[in-house]
Predicted model as a PDB file, atoms N, CA, C, CB and O in Angstrom, pLDDT in the B-factor column:
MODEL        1                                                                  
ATOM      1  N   UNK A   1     174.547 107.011 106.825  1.00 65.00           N  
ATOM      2  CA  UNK A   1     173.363 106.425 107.429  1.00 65.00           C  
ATOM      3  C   UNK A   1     172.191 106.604 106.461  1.00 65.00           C  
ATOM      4  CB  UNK A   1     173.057 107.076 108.820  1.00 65.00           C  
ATOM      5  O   UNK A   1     172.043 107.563 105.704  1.00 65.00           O  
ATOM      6  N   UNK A   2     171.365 105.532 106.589  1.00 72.00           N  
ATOM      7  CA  UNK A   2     170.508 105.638 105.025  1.00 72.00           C  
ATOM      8  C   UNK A   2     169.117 106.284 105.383  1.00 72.00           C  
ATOM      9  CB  UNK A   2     170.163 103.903 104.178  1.00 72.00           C  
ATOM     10  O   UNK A   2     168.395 105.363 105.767  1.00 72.00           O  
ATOM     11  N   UNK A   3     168.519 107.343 105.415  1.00 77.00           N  
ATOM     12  CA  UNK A   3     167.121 107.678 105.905  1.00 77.00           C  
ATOM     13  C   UNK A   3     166.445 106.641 106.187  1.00 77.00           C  
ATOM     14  CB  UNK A   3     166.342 108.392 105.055  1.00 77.00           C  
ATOM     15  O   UNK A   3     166.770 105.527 105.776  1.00 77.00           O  
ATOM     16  N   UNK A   4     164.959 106.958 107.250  1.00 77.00           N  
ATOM     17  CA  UNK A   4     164.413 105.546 107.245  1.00 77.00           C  
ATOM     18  C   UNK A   4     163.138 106.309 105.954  1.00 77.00           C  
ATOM     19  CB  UNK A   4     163.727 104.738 109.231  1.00 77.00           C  
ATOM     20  O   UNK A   4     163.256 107.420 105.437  1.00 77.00           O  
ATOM     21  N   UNK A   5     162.213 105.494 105.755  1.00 83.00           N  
ATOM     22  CA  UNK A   5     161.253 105.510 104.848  1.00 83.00           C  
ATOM     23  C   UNK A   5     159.855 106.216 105.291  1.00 83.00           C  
ATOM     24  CB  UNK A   5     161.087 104.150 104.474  1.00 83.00           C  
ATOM     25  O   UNK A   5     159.471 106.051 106.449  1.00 83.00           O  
ATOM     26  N   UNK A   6     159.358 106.724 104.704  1.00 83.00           N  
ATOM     27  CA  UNK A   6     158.209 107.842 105.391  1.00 83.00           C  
ATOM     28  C   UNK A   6     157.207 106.172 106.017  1.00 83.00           C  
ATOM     29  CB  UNK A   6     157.022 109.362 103.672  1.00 83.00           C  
ATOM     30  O   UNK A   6     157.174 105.087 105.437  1.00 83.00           O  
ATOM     31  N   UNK A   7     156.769 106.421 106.859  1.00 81.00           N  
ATOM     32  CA  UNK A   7     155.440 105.447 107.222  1.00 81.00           C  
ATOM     33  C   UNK A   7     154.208 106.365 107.323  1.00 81.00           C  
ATOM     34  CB  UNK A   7     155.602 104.579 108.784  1.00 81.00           C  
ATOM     35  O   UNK A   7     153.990 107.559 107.527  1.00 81.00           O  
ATOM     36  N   UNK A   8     153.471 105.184 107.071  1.00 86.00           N  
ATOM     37  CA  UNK A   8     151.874 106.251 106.786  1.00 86.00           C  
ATOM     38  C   UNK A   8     150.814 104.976 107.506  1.00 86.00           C  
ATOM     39  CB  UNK A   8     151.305 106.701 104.390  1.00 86.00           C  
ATOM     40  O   UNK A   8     151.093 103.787 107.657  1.00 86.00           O  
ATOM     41  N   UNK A   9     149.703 105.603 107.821  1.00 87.00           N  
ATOM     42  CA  UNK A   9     148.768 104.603 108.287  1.00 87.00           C  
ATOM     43  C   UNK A   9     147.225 105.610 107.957  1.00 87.00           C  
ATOM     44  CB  UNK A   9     149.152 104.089 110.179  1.00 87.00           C  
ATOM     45  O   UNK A   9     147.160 106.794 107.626  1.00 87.00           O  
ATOM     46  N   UNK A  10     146.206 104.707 108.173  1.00 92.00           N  
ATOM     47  CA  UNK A  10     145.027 105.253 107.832  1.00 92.00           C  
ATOM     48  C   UNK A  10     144.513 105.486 109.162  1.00 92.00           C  
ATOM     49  CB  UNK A  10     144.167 104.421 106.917  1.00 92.00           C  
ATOM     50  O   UNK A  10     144.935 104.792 110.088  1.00 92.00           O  
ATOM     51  N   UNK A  11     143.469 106.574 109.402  1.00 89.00           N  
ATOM     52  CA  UNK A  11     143.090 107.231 110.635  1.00 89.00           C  
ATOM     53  C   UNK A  11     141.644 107.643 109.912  1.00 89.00           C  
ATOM     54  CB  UNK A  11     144.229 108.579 111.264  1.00 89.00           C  
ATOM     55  O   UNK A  11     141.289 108.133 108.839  1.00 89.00           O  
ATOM     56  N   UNK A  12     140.891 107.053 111.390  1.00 90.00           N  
ATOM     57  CA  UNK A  12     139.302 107.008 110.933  1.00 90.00           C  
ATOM     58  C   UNK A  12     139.146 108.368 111.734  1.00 90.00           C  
ATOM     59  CB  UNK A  12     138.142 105.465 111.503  1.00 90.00           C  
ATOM     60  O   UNK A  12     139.541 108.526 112.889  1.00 90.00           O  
ATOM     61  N   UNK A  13     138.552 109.269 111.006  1.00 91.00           N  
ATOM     62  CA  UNK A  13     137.740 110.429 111.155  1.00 91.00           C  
ATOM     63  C   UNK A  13     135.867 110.467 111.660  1.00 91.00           C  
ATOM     64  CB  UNK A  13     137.952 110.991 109.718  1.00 91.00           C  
ATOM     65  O   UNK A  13     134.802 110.341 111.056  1.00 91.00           O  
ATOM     66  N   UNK A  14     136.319 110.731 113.187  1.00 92.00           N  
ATOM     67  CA  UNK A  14     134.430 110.952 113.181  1.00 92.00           C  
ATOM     68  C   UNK A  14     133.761 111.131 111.901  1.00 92.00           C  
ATOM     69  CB  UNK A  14     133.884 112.386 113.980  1.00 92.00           C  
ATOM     70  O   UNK A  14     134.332 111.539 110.890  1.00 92.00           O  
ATOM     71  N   UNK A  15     132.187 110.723 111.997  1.00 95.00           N  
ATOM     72  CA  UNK A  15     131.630 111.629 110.897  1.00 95.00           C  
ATOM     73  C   UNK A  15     130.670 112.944 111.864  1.00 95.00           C  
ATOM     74  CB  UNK A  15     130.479 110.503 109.668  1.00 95.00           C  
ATOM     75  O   UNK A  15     129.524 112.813 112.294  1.00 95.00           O  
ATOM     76  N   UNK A  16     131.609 114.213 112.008  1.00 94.00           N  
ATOM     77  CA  UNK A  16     131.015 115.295 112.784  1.00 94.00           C  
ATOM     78  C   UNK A  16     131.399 116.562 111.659  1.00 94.00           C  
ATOM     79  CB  UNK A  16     131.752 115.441 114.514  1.00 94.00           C  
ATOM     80  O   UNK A  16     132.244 116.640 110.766  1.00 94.00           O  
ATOM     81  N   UNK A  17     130.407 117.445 112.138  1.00 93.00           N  
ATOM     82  CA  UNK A  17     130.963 118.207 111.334  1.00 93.00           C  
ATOM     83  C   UNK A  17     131.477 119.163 112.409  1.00 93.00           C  
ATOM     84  CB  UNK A  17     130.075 118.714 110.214  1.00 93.00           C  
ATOM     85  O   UNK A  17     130.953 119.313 113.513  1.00 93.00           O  
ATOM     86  N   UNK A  18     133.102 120.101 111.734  1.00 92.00           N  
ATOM     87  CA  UNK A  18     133.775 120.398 113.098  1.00 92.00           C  
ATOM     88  C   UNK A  18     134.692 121.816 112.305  1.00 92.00           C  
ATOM     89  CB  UNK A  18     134.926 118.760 113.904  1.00 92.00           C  
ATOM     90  O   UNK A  18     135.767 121.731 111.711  1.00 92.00           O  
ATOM     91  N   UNK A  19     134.141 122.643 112.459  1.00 93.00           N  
ATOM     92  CA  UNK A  19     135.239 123.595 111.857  1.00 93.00           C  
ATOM     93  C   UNK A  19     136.341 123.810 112.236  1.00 93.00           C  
ATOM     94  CB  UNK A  19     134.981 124.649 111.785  1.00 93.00           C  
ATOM     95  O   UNK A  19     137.047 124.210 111.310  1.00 93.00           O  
ATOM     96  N   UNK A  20     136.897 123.732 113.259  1.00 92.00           N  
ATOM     97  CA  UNK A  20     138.181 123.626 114.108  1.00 92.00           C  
ATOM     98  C   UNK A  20     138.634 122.366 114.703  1.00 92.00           C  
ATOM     99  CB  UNK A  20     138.078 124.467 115.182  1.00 92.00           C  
ATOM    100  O   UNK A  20     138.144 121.899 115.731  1.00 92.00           O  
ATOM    101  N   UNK A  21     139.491 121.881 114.098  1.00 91.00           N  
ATOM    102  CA  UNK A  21     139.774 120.308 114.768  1.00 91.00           C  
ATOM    103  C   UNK A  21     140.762 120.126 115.228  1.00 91.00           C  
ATOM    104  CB  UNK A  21     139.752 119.202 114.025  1.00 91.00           C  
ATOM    105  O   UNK A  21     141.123 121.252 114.887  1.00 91.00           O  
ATOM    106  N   UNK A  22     141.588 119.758 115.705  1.00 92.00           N  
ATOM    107  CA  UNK A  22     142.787 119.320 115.547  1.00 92.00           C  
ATOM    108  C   UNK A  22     143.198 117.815 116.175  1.00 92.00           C  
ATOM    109  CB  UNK A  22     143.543 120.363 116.066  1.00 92.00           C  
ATOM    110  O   UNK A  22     142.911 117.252 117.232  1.00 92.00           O  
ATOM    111  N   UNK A  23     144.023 117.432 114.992  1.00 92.00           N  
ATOM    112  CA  UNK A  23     144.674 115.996 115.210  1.00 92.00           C  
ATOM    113  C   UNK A  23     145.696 115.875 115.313  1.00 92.00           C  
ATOM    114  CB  UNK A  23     144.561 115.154 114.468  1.00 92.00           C  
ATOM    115  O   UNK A  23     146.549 116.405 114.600  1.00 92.00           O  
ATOM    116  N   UNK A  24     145.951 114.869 116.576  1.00 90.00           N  
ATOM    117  CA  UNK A  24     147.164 115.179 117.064  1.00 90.00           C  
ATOM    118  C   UNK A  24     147.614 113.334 116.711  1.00 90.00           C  
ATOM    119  CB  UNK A  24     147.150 115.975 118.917  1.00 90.00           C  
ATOM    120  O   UNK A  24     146.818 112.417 116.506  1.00 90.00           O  
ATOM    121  N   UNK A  25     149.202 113.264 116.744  1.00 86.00           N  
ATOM    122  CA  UNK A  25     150.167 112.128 116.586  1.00 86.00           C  
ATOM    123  C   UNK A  25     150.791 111.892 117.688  1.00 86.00           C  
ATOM    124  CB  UNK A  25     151.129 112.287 115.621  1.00 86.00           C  
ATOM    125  O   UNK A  25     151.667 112.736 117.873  1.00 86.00           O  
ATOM    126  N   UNK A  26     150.731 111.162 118.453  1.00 82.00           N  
ATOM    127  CA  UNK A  26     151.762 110.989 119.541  1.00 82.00           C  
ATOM    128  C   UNK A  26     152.697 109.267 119.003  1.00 82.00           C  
ATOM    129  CB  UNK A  26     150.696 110.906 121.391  1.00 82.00           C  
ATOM    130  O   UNK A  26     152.186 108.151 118.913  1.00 82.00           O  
ATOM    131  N   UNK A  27     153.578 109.514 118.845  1.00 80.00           N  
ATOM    132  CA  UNK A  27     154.741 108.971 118.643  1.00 80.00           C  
ATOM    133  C   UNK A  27     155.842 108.442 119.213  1.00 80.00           C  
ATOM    134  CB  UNK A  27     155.049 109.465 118.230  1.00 80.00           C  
ATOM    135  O   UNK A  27     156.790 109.224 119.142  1.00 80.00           O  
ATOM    136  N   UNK A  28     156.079 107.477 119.722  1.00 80.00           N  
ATOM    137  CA  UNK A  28     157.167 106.455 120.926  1.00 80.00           C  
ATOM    138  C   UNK A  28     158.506 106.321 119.352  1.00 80.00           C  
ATOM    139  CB  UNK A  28     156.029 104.010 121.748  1.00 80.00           C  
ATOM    140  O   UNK A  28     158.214 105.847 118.254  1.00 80.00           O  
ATOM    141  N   UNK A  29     160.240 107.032 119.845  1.00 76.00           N  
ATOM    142  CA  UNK A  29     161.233 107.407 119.300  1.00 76.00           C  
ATOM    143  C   UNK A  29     162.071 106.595 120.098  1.00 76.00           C  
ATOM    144  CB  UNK A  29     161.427 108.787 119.212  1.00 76.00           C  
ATOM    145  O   UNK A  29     163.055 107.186 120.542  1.00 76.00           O  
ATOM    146  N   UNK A  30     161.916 105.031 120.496  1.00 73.00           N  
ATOM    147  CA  UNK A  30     162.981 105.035 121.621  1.00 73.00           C  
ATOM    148  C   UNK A  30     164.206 104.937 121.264  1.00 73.00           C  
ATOM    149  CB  UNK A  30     162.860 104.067 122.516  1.00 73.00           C  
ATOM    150  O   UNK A  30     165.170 105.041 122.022  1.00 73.00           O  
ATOM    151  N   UNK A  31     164.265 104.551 119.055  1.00 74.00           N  
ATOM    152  CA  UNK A  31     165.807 104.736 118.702  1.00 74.00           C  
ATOM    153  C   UNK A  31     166.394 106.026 118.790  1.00 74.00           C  
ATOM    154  CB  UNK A  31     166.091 104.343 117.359  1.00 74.00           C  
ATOM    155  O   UNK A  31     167.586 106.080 118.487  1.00 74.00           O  
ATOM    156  N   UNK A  32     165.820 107.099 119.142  1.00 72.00           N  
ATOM    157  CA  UNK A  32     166.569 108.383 119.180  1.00 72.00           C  
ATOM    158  C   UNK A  32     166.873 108.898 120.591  1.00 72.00           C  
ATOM    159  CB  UNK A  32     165.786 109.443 118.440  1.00 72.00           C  
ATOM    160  O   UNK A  32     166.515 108.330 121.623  1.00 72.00           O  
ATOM    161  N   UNK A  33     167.229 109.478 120.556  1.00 74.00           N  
ATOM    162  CA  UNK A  33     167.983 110.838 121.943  1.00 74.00           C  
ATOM    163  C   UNK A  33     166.743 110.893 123.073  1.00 74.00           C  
ATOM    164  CB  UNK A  33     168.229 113.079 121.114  1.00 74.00           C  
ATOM    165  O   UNK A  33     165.596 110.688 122.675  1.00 74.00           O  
ATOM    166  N   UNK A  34     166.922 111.090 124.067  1.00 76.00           N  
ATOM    167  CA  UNK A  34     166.108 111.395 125.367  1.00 76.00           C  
ATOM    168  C   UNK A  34     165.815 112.774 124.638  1.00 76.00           C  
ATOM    169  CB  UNK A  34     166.979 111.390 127.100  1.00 76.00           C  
ATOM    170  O   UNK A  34     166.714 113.266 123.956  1.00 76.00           O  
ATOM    171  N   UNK A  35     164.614 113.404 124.754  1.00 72.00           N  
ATOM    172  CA  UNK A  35     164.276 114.411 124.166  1.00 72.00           C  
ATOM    173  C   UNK A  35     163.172 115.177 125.320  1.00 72.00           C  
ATOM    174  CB  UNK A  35     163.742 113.964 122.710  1.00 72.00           C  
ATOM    175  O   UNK A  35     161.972 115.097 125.584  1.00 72.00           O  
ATOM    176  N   UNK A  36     164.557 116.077 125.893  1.00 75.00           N  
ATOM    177  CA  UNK A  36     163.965 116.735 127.341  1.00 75.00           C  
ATOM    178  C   UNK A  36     162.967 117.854 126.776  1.00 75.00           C  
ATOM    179  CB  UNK A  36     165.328 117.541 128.472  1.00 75.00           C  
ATOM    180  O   UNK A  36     163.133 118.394 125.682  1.00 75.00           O  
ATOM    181  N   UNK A  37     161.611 118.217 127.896  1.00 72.00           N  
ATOM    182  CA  UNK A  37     161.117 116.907 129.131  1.00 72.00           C  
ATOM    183  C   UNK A  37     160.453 116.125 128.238  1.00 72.00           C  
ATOM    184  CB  UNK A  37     159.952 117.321 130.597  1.00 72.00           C  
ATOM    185  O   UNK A  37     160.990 115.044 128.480  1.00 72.00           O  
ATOM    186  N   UNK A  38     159.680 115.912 127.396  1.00 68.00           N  
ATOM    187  CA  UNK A  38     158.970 114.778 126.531  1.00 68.00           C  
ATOM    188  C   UNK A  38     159.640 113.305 126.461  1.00 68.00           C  
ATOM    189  CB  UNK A  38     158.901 115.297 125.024  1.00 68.00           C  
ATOM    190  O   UNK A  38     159.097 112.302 125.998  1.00 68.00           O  
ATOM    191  N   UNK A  39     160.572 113.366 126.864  1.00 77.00           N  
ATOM    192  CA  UNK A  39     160.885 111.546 126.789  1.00 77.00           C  
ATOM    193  C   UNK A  39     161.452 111.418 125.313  1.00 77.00           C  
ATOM    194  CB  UNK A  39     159.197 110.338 126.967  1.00 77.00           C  
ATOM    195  O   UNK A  39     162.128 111.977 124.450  1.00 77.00           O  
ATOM    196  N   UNK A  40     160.662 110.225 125.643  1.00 77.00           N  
ATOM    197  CA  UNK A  40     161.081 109.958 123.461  1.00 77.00           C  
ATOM    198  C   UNK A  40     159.946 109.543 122.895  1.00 77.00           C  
ATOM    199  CB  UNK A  40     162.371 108.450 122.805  1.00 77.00           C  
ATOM    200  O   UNK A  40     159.772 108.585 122.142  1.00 77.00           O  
ATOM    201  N   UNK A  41     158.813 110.710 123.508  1.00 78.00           N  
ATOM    202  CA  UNK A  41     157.458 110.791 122.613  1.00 78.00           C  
ATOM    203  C   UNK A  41     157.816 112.168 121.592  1.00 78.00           C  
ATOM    204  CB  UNK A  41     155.825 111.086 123.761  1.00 78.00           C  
ATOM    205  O   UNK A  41     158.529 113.126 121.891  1.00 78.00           O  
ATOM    206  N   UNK A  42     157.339 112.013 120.754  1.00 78.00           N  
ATOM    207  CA  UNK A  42     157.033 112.950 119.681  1.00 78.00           C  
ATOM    208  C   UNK A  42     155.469 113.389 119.381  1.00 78.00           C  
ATOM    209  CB  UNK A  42     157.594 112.322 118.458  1.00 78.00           C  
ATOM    210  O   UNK A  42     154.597 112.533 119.232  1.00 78.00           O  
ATOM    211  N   UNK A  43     155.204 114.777 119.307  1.00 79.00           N  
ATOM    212  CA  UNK A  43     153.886 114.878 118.665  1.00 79.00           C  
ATOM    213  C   UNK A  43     153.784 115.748 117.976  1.00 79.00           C  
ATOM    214  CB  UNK A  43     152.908 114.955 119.334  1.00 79.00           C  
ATOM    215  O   UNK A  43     154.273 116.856 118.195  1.00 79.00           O  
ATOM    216  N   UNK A  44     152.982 115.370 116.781  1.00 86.00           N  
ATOM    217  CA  UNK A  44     153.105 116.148 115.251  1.00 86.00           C  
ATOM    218  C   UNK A  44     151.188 117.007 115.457  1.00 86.00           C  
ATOM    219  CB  UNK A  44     153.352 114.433 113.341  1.00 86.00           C  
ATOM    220  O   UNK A  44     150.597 116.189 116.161  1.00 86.00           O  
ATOM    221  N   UNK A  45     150.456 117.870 115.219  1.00 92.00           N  
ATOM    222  CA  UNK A  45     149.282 118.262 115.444  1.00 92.00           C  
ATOM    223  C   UNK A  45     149.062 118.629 113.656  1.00 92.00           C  
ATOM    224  CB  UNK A  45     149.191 119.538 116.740  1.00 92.00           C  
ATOM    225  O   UNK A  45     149.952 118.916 112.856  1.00 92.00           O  
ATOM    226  N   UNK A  46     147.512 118.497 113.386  1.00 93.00           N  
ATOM    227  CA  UNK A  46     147.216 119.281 112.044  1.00 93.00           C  
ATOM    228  C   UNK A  46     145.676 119.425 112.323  1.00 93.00           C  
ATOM    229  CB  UNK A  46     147.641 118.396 110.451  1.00 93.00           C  
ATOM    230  O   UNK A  46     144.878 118.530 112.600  1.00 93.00           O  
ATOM    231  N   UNK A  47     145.431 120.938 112.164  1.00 95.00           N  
ATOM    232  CA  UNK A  47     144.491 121.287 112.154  1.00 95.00           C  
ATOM    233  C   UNK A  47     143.412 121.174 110.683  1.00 95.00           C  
ATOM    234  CB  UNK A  47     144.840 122.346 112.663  1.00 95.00           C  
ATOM    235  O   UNK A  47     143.903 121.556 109.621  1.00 95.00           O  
ATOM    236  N   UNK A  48     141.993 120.655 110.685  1.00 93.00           N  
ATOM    237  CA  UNK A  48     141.428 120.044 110.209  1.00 93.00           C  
ATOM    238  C   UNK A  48     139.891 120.678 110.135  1.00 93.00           C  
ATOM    239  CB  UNK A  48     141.737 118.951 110.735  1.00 93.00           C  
ATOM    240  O   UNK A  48     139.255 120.691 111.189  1.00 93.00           O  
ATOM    241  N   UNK A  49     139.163 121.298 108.717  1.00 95.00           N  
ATOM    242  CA  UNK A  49     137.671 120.959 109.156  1.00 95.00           C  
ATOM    243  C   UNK A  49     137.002 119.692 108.576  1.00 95.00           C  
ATOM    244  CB  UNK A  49     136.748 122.127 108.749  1.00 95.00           C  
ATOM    245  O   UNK A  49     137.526 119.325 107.524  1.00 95.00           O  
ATOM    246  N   UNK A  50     136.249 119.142 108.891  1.00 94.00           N  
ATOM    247  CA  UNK A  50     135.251 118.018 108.992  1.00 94.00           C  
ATOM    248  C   UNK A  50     133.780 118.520 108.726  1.00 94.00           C  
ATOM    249  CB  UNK A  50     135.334 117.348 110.449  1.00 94.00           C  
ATOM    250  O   UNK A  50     133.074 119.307 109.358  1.00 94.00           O  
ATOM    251  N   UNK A  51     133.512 117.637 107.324  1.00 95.00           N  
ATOM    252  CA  UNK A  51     132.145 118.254 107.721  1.00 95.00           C  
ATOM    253  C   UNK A  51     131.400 116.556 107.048  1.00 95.00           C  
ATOM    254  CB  UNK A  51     131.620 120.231 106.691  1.00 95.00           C  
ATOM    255  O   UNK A  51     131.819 115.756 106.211  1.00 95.00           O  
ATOM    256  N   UNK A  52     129.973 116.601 108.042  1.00 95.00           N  
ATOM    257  CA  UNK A  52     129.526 114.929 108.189  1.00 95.00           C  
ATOM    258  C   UNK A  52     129.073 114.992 106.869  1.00 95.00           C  
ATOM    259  CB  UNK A  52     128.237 114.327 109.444  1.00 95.00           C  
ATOM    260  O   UNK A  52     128.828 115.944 106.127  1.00 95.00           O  
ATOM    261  N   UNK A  53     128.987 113.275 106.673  1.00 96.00           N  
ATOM    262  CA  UNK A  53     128.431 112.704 105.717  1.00 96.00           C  
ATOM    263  C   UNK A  53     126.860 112.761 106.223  1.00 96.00           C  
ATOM    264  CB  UNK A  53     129.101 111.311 105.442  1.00 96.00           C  
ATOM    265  O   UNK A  53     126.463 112.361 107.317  1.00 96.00           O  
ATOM    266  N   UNK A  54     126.290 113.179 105.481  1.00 95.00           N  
ATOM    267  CA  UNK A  54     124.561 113.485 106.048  1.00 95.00           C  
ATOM    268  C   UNK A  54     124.035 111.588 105.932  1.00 95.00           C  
ATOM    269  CB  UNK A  54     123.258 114.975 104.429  1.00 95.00           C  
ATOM    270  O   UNK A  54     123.641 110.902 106.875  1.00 95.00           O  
ATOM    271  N   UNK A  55     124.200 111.167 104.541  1.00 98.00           N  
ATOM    272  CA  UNK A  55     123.724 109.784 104.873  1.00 98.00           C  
ATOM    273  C   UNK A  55     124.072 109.023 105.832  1.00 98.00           C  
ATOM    274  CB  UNK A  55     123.890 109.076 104.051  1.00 98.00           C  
ATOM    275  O   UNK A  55     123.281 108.186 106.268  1.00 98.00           O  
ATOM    276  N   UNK A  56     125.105 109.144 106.252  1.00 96.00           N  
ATOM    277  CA  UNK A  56     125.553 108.284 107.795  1.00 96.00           C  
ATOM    278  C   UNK A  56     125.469 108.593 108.880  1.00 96.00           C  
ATOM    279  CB  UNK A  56     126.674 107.988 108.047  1.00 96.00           C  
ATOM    280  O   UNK A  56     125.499 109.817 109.003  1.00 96.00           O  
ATOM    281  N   UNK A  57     125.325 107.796 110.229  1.00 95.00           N  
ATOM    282  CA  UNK A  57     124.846 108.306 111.508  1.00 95.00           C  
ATOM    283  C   UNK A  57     125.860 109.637 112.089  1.00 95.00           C  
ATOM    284  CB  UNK A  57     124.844 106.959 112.594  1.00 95.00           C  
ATOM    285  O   UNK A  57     127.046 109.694 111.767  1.00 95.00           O  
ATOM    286  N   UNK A  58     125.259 110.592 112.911  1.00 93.00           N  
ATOM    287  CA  UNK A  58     126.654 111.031 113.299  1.00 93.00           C  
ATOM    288  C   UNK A  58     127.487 110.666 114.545  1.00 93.00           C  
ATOM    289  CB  UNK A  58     126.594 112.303 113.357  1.00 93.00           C  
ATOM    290  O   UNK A  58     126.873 110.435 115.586  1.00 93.00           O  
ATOM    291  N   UNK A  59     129.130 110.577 114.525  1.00 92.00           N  
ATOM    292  CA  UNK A  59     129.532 109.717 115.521  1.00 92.00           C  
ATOM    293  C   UNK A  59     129.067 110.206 116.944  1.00 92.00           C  
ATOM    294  CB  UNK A  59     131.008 109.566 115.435  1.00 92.00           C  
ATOM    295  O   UNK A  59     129.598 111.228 117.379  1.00 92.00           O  
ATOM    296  N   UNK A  60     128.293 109.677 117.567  1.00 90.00           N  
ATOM    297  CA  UNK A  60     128.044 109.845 119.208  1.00 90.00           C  
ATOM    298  C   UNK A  60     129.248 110.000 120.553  1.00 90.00           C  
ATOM    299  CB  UNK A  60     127.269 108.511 119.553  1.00 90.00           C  
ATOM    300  O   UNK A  60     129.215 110.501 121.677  1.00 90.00           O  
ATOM    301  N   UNK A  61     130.292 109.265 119.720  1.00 88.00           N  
ATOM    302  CA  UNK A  61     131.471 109.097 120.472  1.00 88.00           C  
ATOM    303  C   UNK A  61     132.380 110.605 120.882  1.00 88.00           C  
ATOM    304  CB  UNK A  61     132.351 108.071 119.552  1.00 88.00           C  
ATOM    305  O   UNK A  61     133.212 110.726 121.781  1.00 88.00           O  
ATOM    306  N   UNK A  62     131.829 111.839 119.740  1.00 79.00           N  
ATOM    307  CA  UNK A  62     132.244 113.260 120.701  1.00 79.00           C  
ATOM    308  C   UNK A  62     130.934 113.788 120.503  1.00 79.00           C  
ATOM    309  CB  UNK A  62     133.648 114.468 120.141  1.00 79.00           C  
ATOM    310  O   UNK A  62     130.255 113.860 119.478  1.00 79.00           O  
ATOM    311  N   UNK A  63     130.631 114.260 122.065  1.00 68.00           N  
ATOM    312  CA  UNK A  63     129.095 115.254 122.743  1.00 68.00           C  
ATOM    313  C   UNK A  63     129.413 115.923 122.125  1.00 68.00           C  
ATOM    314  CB  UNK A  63     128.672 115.883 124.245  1.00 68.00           C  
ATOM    315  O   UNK A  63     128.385 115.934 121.449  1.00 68.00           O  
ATOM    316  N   UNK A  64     130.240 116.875 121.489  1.00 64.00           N  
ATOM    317  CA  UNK A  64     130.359 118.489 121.204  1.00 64.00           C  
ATOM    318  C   UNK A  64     129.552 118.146 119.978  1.00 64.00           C  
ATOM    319  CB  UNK A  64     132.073 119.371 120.969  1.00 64.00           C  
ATOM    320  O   UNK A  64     128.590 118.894 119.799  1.00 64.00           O  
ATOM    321  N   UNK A  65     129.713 117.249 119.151  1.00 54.00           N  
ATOM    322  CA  UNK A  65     128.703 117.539 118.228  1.00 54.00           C  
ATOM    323  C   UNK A  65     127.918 116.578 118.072  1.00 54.00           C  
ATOM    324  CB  UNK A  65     129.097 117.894 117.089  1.00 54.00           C  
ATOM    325  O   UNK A  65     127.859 115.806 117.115  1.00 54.00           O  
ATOM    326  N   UNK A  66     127.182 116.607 119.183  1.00 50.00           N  
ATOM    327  CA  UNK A  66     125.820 115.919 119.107  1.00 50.00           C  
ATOM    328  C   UNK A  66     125.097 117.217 119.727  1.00 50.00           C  
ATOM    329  CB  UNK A  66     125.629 114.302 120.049  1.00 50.00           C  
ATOM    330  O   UNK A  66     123.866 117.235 119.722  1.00 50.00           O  
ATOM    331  N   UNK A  67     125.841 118.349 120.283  1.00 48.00           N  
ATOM    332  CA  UNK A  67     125.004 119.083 121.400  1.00 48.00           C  
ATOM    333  C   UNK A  67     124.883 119.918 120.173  1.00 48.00           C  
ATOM    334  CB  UNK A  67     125.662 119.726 123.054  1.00 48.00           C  
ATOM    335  O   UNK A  67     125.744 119.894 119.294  1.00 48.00           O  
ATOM    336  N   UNK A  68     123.624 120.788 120.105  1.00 46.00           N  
ATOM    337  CA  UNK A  68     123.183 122.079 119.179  1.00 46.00           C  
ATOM    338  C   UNK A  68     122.802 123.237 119.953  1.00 46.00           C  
ATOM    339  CB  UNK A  68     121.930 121.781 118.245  1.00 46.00           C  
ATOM    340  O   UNK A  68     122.450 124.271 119.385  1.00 46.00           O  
TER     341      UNK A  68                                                      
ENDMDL                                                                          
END                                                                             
């Protein structure tokens, strides 16, 4: 059986600054095995710091760092 090929995609990052982040992957496997209890979701996590671009707005879209 021939491996399949790594896939990659681009993922937009708030601009916050965030010392503890984490990003998570959730992933639909329906060619593989029922994968008890999760189904045939997969999720991969990587923890991340972020720190903003000062010239650009900062994203409003998470309160935690808009609040000081």
């Amino acid at each position: 059986k021939t491996p399949m090929a790594p896939w990659e995609t681009d993922i937009e990052l708030p601009n916050i600054s965030c010392a503890r982040c984490t990003l998570q992957v959730l992933q639909f496997m329906a060619d593989h095995g029922y994968n008890q209890p999760g189904g045939y979701g997969y999720h991969h996590c990587a923890d991340l710091q972020i720190t903003a671009d000062p010239a650009k707005p900062i994203d409003t879209r998470w309160p935690a760092a808009t609040a000081k």
